[in-house]
C-alpha positions in Angstrom: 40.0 45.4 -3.8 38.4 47.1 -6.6 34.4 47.4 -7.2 34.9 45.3 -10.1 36.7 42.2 -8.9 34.0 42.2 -5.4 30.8 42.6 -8.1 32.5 39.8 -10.1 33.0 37.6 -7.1 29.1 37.9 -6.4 28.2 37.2 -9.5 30.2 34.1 -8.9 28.7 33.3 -5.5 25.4 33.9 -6.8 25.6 31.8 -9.7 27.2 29.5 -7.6 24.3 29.7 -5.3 21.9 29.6 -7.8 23.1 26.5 -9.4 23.1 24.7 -5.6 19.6 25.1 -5.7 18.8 24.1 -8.9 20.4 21.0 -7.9 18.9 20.3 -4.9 15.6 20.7 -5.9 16.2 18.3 -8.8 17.4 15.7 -5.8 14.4 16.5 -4.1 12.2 16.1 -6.9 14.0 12.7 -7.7 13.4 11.4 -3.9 9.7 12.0 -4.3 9.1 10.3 -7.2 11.7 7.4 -6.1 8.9 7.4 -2.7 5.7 7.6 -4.3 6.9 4.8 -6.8 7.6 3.0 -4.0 4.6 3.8 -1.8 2.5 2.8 -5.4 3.5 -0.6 -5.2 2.6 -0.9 -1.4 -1.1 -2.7 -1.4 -3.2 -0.6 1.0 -4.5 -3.1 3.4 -1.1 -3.7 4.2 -0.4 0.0 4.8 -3.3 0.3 7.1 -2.2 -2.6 8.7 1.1 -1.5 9.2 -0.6 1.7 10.6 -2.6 0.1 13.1 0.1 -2.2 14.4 2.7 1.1 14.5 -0.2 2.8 16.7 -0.4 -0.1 19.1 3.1 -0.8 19.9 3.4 3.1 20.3 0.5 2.8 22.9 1.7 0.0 24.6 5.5 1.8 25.2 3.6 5.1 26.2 1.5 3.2 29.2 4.8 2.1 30.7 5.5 4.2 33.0 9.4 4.7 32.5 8.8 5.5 28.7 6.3 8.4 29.8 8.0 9.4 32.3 11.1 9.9 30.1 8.6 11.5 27.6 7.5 14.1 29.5 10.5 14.8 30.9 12.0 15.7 27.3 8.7 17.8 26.5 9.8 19.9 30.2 13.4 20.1 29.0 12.4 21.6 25.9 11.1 24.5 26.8 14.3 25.6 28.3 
């Protein structure tokens, strides 16, 4: 393979490359405006409610003792 075919295939793979990313971060650009137009429309109270009932279930599973138990097992696991 000559030095000129392998520098012509990276210029492909970078441009390539280069052309991913551009597209990915107009995706990535287009789901955040897509969420904050959402979240925009989304009256606070309700968010906060939302919030506090999320917070309270999430308690409520965390005093059982199965779900905690489960929990912390995980968190031992994965530091191995």
């Amino acid at each position: 393979m000559s030095l000129r075919t392998l520098n012509k295939q990276i210029e492909q793979c970078r441009h390539d490359t280069e052309k991913q990313r551009r597209s990915a971060l107009h995706l990535i650009n287009q789901q955040q405006q897509q969420a904050h137009q959402l979240l925009s429309s989304i009256p606070v109270p309700v968010m906060l409610g939302l919030a506090f009932a999320a917070g309270f279930i999430t308690e409520k599973l965390w005093r059982l003792p199965r779900t905690s138990q489960i929990v912390q097992l995980m968190l031992s696991l994965r530091t191995f």
